[in-house]
KOLGU-4560 file (N, C-alpha, C; in nm, 3 decimals, padded with zeros to 5 digits):
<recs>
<n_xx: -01.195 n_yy: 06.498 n_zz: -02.957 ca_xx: -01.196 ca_yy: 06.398 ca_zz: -02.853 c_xx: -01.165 c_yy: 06.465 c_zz: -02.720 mol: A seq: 1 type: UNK>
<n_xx: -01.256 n_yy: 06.421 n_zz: -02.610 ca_xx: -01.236 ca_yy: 06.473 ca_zz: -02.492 c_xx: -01.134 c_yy: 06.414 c_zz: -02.393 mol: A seq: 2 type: UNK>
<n_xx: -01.021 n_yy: 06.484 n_zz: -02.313 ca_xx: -00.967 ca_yy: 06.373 ca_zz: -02.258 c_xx: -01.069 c_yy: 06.356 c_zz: -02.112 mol: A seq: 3 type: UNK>
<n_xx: -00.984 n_yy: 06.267 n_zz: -02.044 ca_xx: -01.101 ca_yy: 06.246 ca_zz: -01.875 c_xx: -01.115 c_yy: 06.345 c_zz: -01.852 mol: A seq: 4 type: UNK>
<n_xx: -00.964 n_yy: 06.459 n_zz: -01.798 ca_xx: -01.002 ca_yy: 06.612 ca_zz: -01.736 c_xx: -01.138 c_yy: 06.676 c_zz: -01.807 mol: A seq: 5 type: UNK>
<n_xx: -01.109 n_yy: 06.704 n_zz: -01.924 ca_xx: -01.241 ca_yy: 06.729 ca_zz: -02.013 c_xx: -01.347 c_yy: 06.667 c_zz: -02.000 mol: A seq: 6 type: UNK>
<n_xx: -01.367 n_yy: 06.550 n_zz: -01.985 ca_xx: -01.522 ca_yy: 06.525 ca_zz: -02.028 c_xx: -01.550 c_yy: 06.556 c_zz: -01.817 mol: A seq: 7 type: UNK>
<n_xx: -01.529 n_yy: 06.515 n_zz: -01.761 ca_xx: -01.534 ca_yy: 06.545 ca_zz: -01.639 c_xx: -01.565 c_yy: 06.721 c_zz: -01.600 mol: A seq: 8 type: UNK>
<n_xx: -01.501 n_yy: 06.780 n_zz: -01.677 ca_xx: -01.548 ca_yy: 06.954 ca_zz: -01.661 c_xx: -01.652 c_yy: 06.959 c_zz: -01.773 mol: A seq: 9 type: UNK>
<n_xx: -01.634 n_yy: 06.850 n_zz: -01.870 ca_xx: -01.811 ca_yy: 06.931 ca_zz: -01.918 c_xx: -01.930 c_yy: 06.833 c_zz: -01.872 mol: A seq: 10 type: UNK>
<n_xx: -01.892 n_yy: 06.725 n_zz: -01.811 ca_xx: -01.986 ca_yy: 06.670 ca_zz: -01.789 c_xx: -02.056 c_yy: 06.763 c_zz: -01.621 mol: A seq: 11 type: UNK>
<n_xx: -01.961 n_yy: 06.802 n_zz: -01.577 ca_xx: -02.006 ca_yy: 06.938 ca_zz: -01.472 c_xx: -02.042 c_yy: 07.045 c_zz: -01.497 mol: A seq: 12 type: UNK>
<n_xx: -02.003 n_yy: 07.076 n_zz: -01.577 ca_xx: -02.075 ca_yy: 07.194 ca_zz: -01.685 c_xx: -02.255 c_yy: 07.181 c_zz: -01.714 mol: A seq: 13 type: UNK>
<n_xx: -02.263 n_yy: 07.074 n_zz: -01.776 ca_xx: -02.385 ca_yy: 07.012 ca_zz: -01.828 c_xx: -02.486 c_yy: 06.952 c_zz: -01.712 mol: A seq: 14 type: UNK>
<n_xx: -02.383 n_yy: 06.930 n_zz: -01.597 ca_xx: -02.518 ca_yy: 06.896 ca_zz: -01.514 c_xx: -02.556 c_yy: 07.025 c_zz: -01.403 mol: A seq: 15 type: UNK>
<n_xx: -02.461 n_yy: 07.136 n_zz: -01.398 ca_xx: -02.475 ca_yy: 07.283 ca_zz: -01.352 c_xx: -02.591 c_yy: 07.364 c_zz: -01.395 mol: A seq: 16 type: UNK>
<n_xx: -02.633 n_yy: 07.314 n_zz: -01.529 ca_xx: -02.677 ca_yy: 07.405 ca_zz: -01.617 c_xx: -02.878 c_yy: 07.326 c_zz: -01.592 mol: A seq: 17 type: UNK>
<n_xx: -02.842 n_yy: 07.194 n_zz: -01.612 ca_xx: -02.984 ca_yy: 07.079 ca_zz: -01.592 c_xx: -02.976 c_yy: 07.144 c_zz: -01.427 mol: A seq: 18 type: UNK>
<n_xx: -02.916 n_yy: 07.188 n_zz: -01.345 ca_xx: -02.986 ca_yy: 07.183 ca_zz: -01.199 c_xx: -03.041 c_yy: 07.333 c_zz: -01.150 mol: A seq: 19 type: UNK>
<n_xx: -02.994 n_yy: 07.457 n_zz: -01.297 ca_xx: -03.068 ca_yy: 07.578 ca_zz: -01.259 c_xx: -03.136 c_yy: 07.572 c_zz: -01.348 mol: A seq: 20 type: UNK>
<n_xx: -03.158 n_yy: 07.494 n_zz: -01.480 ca_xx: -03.276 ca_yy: 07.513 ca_zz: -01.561 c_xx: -03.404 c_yy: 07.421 c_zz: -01.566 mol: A seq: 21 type: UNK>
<n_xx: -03.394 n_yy: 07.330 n_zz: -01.497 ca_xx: -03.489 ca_yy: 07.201 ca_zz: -01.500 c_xx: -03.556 c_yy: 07.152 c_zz: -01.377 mol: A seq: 22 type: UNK>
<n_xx: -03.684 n_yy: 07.160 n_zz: -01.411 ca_xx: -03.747 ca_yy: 07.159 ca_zz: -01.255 c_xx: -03.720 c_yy: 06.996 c_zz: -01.207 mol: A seq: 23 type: UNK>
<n_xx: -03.709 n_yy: 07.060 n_zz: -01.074 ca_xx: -03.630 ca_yy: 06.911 ca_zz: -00.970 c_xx: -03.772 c_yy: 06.803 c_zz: -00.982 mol: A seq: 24 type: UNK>
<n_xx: -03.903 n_yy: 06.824 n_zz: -00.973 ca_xx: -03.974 ca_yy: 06.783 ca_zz: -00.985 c_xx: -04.015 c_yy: 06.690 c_zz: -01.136 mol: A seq: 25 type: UNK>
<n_xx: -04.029 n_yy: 06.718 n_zz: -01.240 ca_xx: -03.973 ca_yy: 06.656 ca_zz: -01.359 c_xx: -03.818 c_yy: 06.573 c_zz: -01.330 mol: A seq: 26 type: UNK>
<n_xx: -03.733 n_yy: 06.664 n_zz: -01.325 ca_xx: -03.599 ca_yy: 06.516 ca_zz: -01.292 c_xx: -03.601 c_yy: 06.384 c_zz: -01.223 mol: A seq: 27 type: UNK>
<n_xx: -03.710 n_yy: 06.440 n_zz: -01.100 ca_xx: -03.722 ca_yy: 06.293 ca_zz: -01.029 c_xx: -03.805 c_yy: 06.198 c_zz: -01.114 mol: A seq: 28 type: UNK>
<n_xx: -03.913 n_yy: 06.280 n_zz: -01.153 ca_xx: -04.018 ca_yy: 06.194 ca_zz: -01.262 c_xx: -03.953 c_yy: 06.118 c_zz: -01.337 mol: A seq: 29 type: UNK>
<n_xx: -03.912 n_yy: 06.167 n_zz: -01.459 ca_xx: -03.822 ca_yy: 06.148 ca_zz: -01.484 c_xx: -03.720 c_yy: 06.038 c_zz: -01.503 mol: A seq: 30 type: UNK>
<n_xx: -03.630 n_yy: 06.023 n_zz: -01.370 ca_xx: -03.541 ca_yy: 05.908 ca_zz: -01.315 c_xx: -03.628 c_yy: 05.838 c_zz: -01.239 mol: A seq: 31 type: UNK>
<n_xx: -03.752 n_yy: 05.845 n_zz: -01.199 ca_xx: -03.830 ca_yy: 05.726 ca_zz: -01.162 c_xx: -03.834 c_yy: 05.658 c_zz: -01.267 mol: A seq: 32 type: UNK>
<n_xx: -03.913 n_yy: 05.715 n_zz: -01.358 ca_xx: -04.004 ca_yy: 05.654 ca_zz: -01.508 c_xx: -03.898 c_yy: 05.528 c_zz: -01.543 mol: A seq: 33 type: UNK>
<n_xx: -03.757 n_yy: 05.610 n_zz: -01.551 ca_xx: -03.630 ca_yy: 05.563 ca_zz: -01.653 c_xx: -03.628 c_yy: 05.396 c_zz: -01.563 mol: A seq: 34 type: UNK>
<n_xx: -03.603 n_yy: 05.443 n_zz: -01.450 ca_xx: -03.572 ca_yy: 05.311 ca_zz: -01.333 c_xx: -03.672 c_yy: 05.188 c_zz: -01.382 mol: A seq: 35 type: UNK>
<n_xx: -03.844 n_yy: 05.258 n_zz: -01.350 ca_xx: -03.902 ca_yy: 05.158 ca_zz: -01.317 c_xx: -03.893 c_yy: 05.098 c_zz: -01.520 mol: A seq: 36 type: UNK>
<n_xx: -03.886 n_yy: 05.136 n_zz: -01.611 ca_xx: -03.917 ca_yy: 05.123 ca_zz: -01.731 c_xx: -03.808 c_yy: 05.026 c_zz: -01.738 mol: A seq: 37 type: UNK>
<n_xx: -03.714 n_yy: 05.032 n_zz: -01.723 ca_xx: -03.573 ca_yy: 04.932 ca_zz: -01.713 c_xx: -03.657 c_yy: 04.777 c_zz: -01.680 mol: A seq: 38 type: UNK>
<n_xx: -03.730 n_yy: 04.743 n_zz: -01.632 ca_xx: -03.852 ca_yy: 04.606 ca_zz: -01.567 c_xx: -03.964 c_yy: 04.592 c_zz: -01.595 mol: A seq: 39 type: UNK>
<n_xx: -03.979 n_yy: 04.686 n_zz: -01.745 ca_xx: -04.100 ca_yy: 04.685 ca_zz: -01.769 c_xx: -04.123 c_yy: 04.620 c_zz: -01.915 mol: A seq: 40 type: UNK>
<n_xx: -04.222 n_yy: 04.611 n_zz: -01.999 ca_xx: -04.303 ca_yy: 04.598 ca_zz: -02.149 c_xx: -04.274 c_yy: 04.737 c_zz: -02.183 mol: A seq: 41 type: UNK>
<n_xx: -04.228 n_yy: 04.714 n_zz: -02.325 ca_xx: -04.197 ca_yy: 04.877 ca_zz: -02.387 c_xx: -04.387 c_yy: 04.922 c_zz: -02.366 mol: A seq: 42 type: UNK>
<n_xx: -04.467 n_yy: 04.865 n_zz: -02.369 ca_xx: -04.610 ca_yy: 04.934 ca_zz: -02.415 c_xx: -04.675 c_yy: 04.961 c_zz: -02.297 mol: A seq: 43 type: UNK>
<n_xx: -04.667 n_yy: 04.907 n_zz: -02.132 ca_xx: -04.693 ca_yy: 04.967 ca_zz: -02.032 c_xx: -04.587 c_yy: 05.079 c_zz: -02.027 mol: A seq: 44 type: UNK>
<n_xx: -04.467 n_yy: 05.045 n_zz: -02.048 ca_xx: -04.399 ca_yy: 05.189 ca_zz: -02.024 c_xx: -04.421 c_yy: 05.285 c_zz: -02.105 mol: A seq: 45 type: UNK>
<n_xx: -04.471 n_yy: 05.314 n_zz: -02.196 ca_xx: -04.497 ca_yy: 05.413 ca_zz: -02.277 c_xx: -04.639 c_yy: 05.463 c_zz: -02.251 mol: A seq: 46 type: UNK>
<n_xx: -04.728 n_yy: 05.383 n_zz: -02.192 ca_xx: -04.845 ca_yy: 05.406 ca_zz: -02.120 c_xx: -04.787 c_yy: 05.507 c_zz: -01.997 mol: A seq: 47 type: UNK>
<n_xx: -04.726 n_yy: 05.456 n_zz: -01.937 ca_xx: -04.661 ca_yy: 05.543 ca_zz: -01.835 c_xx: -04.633 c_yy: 05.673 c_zz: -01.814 mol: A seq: 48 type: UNK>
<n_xx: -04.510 n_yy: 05.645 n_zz: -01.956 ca_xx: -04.457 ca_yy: 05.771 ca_zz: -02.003 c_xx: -04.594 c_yy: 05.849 c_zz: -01.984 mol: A seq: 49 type: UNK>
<n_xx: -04.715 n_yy: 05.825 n_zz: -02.118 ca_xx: -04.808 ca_yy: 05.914 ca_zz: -02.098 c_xx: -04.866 c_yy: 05.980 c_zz: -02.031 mol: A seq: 50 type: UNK>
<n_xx: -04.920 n_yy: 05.902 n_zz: -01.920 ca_xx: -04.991 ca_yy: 05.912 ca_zz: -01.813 c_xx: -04.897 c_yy: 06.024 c_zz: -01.781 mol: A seq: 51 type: UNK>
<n_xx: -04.790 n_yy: 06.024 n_zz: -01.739 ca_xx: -04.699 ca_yy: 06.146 ca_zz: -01.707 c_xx: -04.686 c_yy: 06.259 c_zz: -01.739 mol: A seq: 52 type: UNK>
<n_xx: -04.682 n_yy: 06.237 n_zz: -01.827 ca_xx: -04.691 ca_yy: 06.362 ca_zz: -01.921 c_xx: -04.839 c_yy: 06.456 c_zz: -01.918 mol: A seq: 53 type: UNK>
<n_xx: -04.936 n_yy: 06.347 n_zz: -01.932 ca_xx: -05.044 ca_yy: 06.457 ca_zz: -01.866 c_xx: -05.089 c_yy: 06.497 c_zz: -01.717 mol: A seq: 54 type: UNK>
<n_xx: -05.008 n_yy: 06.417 n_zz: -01.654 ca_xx: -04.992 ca_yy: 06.491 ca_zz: -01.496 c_xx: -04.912 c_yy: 06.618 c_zz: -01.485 mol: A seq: 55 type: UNK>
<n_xx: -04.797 n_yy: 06.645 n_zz: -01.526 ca_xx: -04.712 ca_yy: 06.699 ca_zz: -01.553 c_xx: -04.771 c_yy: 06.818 c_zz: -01.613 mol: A seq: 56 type: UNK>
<n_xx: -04.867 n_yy: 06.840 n_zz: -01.731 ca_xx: -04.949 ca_yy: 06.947 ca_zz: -01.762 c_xx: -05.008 c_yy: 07.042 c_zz: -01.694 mol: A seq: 57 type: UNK>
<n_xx: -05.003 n_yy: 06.975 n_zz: -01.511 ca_xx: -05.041 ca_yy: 07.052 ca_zz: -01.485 c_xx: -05.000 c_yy: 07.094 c_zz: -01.289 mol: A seq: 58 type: UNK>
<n_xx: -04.893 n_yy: 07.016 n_zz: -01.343 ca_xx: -04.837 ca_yy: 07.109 ca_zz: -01.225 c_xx: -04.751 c_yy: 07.248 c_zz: -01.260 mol: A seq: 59 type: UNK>
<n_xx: -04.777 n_yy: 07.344 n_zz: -01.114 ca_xx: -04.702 ca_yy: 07.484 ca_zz: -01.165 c_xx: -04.564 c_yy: 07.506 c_zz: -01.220 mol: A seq: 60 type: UNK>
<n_xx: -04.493 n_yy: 07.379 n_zz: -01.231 ca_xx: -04.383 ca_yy: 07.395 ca_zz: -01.278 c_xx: -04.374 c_yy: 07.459 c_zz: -01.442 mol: A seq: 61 type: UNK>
<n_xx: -04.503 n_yy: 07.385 n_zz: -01.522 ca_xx: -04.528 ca_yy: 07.419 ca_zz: -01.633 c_xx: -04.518 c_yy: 07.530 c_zz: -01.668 mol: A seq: 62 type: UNK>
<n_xx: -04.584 n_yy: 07.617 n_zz: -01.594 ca_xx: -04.637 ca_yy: 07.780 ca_zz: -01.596 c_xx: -04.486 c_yy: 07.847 c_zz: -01.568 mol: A seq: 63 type: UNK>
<n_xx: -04.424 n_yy: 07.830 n_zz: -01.464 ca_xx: -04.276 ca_yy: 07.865 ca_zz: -01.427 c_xx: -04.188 c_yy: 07.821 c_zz: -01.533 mol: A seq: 64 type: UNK>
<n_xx: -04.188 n_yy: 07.760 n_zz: -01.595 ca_xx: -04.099 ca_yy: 07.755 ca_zz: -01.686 c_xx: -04.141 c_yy: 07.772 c_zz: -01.821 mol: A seq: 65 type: UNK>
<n_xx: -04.271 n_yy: 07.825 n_zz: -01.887 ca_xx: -04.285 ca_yy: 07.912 ca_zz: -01.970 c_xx: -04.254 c_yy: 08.030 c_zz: -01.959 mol: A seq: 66 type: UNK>
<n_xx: -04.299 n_yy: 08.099 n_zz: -01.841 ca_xx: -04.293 ca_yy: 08.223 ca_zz: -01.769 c_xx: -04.098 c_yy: 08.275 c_zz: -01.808 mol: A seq: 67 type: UNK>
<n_xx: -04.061 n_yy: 08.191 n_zz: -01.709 ca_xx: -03.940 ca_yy: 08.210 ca_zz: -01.730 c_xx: -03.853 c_yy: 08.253 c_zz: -01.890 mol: A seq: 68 type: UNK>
<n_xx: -03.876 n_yy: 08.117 n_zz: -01.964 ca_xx: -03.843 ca_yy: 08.141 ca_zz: -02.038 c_xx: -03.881 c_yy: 08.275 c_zz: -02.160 mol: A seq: 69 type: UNK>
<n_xx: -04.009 n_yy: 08.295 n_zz: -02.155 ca_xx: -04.068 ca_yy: 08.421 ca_zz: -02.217 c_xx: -03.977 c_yy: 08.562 c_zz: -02.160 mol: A seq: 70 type: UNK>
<n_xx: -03.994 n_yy: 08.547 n_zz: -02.062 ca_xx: -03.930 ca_yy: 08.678 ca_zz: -01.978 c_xx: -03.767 c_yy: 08.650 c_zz: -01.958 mol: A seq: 71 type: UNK>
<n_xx: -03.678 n_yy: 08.581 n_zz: -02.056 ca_xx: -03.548 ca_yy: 08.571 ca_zz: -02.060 c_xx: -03.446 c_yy: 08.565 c_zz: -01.934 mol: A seq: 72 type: UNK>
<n_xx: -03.544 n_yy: 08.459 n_zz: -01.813 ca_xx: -03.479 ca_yy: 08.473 ca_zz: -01.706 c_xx: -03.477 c_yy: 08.308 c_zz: -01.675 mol: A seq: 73 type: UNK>
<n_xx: -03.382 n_yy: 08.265 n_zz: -01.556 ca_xx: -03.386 ca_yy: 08.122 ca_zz: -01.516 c_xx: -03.478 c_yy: 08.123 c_zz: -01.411 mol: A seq: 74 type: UNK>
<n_xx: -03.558 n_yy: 08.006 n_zz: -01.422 ca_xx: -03.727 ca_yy: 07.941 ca_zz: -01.364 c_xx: -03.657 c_yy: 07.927 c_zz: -01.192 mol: A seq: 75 type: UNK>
<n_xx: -03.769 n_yy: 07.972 n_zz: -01.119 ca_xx: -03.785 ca_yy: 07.941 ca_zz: -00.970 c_xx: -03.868 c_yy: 07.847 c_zz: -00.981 mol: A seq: 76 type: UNK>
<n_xx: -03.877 n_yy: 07.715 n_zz: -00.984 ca_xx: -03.999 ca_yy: 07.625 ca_zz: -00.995 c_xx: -04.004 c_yy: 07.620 c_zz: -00.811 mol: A seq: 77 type: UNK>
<n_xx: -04.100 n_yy: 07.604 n_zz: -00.812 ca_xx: -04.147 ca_yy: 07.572 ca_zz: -00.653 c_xx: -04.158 c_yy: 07.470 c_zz: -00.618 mol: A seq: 78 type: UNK>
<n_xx: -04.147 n_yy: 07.481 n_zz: -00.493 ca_xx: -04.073 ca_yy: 07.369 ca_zz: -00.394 c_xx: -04.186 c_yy: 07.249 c_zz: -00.431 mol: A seq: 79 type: UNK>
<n_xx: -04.122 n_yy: 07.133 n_zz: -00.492 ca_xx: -04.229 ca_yy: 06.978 ca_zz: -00.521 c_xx: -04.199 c_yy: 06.904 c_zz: -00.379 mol: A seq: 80 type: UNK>
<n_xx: -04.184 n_yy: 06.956 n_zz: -00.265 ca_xx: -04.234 ca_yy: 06.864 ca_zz: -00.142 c_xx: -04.102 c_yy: 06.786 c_zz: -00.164 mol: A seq: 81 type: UNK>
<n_xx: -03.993 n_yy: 06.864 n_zz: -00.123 ca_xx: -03.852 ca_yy: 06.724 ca_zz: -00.140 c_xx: -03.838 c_yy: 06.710 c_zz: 00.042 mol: A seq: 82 type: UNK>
</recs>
């Protein structure tokens, strides 16, 4: 069992780790999808989901974070226009 101090240092831990390994571009996706799906039909949202997912195929983030990971290093995903 975690006390507050604890879950508070790993819950900083855990989101340290999601902000050098996970492209910012997917996260927003992401926490859009989650938002707008919260007001939605499970079966448009899962349409959604999809649709996403094959957009997502093909932005360079994809490539950067295979890359990365093959070559045992943390991903530079490029700048998604923030």
């Amino acid at each position: 069992m975690l006390t507050s101090d604890d879950f508070l240092e790993e819950a900083n831990a855990a989101a340290a780790i999601l902000a050098e390994t996970v492209s910012p571009r997917s996260t927003r996706y992401i926490k859009a999808h989650l938002l707008d799906a919260l007001c939605d039909v499970l079966t448009r949202s899962i349409d959604h989901a999809t649709q996403g997912i094959h957009k997502a195929l093909m932005w360079p983030d994809l490539v950067e974070g295979i890359s990365a990971f093959r070559e045992k290093r943390l991903p530079a995903f490029p700048d998604a226009g923030f």
